[in-house]
Phi, psi and omega in degrees: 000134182318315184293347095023292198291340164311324183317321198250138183256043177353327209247024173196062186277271204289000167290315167270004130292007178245345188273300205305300204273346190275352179253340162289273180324330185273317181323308183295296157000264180340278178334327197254322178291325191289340199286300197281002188232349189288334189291293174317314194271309192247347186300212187310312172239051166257184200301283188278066200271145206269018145317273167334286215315311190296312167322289194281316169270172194281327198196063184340144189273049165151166270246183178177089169005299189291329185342298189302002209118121189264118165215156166304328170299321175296328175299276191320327194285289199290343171308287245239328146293320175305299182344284191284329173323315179280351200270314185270018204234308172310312179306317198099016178283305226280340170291001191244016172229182195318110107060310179292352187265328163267359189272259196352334183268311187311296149325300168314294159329306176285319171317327163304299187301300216288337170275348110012290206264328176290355181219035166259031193012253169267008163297309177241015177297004180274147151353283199286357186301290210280317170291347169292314181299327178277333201279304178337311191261359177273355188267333167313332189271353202292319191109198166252195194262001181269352191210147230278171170276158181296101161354289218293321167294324165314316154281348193287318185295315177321337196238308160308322165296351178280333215246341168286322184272303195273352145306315181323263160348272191272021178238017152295299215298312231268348178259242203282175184288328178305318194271008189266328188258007184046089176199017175288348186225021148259016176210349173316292203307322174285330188233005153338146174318316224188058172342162125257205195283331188268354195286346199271283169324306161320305174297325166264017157306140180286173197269005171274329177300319172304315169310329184286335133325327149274320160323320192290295175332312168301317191289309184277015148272320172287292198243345153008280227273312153314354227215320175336319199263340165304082186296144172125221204273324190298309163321301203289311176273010170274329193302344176275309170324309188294301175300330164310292184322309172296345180251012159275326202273316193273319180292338183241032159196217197201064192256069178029220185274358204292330143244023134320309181295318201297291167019260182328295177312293197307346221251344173300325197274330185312133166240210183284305167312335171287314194295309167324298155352287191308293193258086160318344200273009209262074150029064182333303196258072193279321213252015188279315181329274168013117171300181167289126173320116178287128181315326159300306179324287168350297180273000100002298205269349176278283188325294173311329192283321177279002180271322164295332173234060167229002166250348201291341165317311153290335152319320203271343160297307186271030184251333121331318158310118154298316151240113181290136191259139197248093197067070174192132200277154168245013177204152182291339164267054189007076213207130176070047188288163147240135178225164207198167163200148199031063160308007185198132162269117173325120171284329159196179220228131234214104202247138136287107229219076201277129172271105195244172169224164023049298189310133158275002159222123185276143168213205171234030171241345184294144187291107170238138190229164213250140160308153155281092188302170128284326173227348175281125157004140144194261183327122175281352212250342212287133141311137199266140184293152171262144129250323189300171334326352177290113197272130175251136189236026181236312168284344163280296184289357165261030166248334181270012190289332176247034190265018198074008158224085191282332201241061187272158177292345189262015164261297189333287168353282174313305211291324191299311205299283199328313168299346172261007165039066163289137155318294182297338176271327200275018176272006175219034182241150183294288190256121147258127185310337197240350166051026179096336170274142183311114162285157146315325173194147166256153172222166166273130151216162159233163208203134189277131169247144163210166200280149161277156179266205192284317186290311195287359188264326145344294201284320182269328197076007176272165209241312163287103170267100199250166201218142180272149179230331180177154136306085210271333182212121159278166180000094162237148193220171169306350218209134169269150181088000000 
């Protein structure tokens, strides 16, 4: 139908095979990081386990499968079901039936994921939870391969990267001084949660370079984002601005998927004729074939577009608000969020350092030896590993421990599980010092880490250089004497 044609986004057809499989792989991720860590920190005997949760609260802050009841099996069961489901929307069988069939696996995803994340408490308190649960259900609406994608979703993902970049973005300008005087990425990089292999290097990058860095970070968080919304080659070059950026953020750190997804989102903007531009062999008219939209789809996908943007009030509120709120939903179904990240930088980097002994009386002459993190700092001599998109969610949150939350209850926890040198917790640890048998006690301490220089790295071969600073927790054991 003629009335229609406004309807159809002819021109961004691989924009919409890079949103569906490229948000099915960070899904399958998700999925896959819950299958191996979620059972140790929250199942049945996990630090925070969501039994309690479930006993004591009155009401989960949104909707969940587990509402009826939790066990791990069930947990293994919505893992491994998100997995292939998500496996298969990467492959493409479900773009290869009727519109409804990838929005319905797409729905289900979110519906999974989104029950997960409703009882993973502080475990699953992150950012990127909630932006996978909105990209999940707005990319569900994209159709299949037989009829062009929906304009009003395409913008709609447009305005999510709108609202992911330029929050980002003013919730810089609106927070510490560092990014106001540009001196925010002389220190980012060395106390960032989770170094990678290259975050050492980044850091000793000069400090004209660093200034140069926030700068850029303003402009393609501040005025991008705007540009965005221009269809044609201006969108298509903001939409590079934005992956450039985001693929500096991914080489020099380690932020779970969180700009693995911008990447992916931002790349909706890109269109077939810009890629063709790039790649000749790439098809100007990739997406013309394509049949005519059936008006039930149509009013299916109108229907959604209008929900998002009737939800879209409150963001556009707090984005407004002098004080803006950072990563935070405003309806339980976590859908039109607002988000942000490091309104403030660490200035310096402050490591937890669990310790066990052998000794029946702990001193400081007792052989005492230190656990292995997988990704948090510890071995000075050690290179730090990539992970993301691979969330280690246990090593993230033992960066917020000396942030003024020293005393969450699921550290006390861990520290009991290590005396009794649980299996499952210590499977999520790089190293156990002990080989699997109990110490006698555990202790805290805490230690300033910093990058080493060219010199001091020459001389030690260490890559960290640390200062002891305090005793955060002394001697505790199973047993008192």
């Amino acid at each position: 139908m003629d009335w229609l044609d406004w309807f159809d986004a002819h021109d961004y057809e691989i924009a919409r095979q890079v949103l569906q499989r490229g948000v099915g792989a960070l899904a399958f991720i998700a999925f896959l990081s819950t299958l191996n860590q979620f059972r140790p920190l929250l199942g049945e005997h996990g630090l925070l386990p969501v039994p309690e949760l479930l006993r004591i609260a009155r009401r989960l802050r949104g909707p969940s499968v587990f509402r009826w009841g939790y066990t791990d099996r069930r947990l293994v069961a919505v893992a491994v079901t998100g997995m292939v489901l998500a496996a298969s929307v990467v492959v493409g069988l479900p773009q290869l039936g009727p519109p409804f069939v990838p929005m319905l696996v797409f729905l289900a995803l979110w519906i999974l994921y989104l029950s997960i994340v409703n009882v993973g408490q502080t475990f699953y308190g992150f950012g990127w939870e909630m932006l996978l649960c909105e990209a999940l259900f707005t990319v569900a609406f994209l159709g299949s391969n037989d009829q062009p994608p929906p304009v009003t979703i395409i913008v709609a993902i447009w305005w999510l990267v709108f609202r992911l970049e330029f929050g980002a973005g003013m919730i810089k300008i609106r927070g510490g001084r560092e990014w106001r005087d540009l001196t925010a990425l002389m220190y980012h990089h060395e106390t960032q949660p989770m170094p990678n292999p290259l975050s050492r290097q980044a850091h000793l990058l000069p400090k004209w370079f660093h200034r140069g860095e926030v700068l850029g970070n303003h402009f393609a968080q501040l005025v991008v984002p705007f540009l965005l919304f221009v269809p044609g080659p201006v969108g298509s070059t903001a939409a590079v601005i934005v992956i450039l950026t985001q693929l500096w953020l991914i080489v020099t750190g380690n932020f779970a998927w969180l700009n693995w997804i911008t990447v992916v989102l931002a790349a909706s903007a890109i269109t077939d004729s810009a890629w063709h531009w790039a790649i000749p062999a790439i098809p100007a008219d990739l997406g013309t074939d394509a049949a005519t939209t059936p008006i039930w789809w149509a009013i299916v996908v109108l229907a959604a577009s209008a929900l998002l943007l009737v939800l879209s009030w409150w963001p556009i509120r707090n984005l407004l608000s002098r004080r803006q709120l950072m990563n935070a939903s405003f309806n339980r179904w976590m859908l039109v969020n607002a988000y942000g990240a490091f309104g403030t930088v660490t200035k310096r980097r402050i490591e937890i350092v669990v310790e066990g002994t052998l000794a029946e009386e702990p001193d400081d002459d007792s052989e005492w030896r230190e656990y292995g993190f997988k990704g948090k700092p510890g071995d000075l001599r050690a290179v730090p590993r990539q992970w993301a998109p691979y969330h280690l969610r246990l090593d993230w949150l033992m960066w917020f421990l000396p942030l003024g939350r020293m005393w969450e209850p699921w550290f006390e926890v861990l520290l009991l599980r290590l005396l009794e040198a649980d299996a499952p917790t210590l499977a999520l640890l790089r190293t156990d010092p002990f080989d699997g048998a109990p110490p006698t006690w555990v202790r805290v301490h805490a230690y300033h880490y910093r990058f080493a220089t060219h010199a001091e790295f020459r001389e030690t071969r260490q890559r960290w250089i640390r200062t002891y600073q305090r005793e955060v927790i002394g001697p505790a054991g199973m047993r008192a004497g």
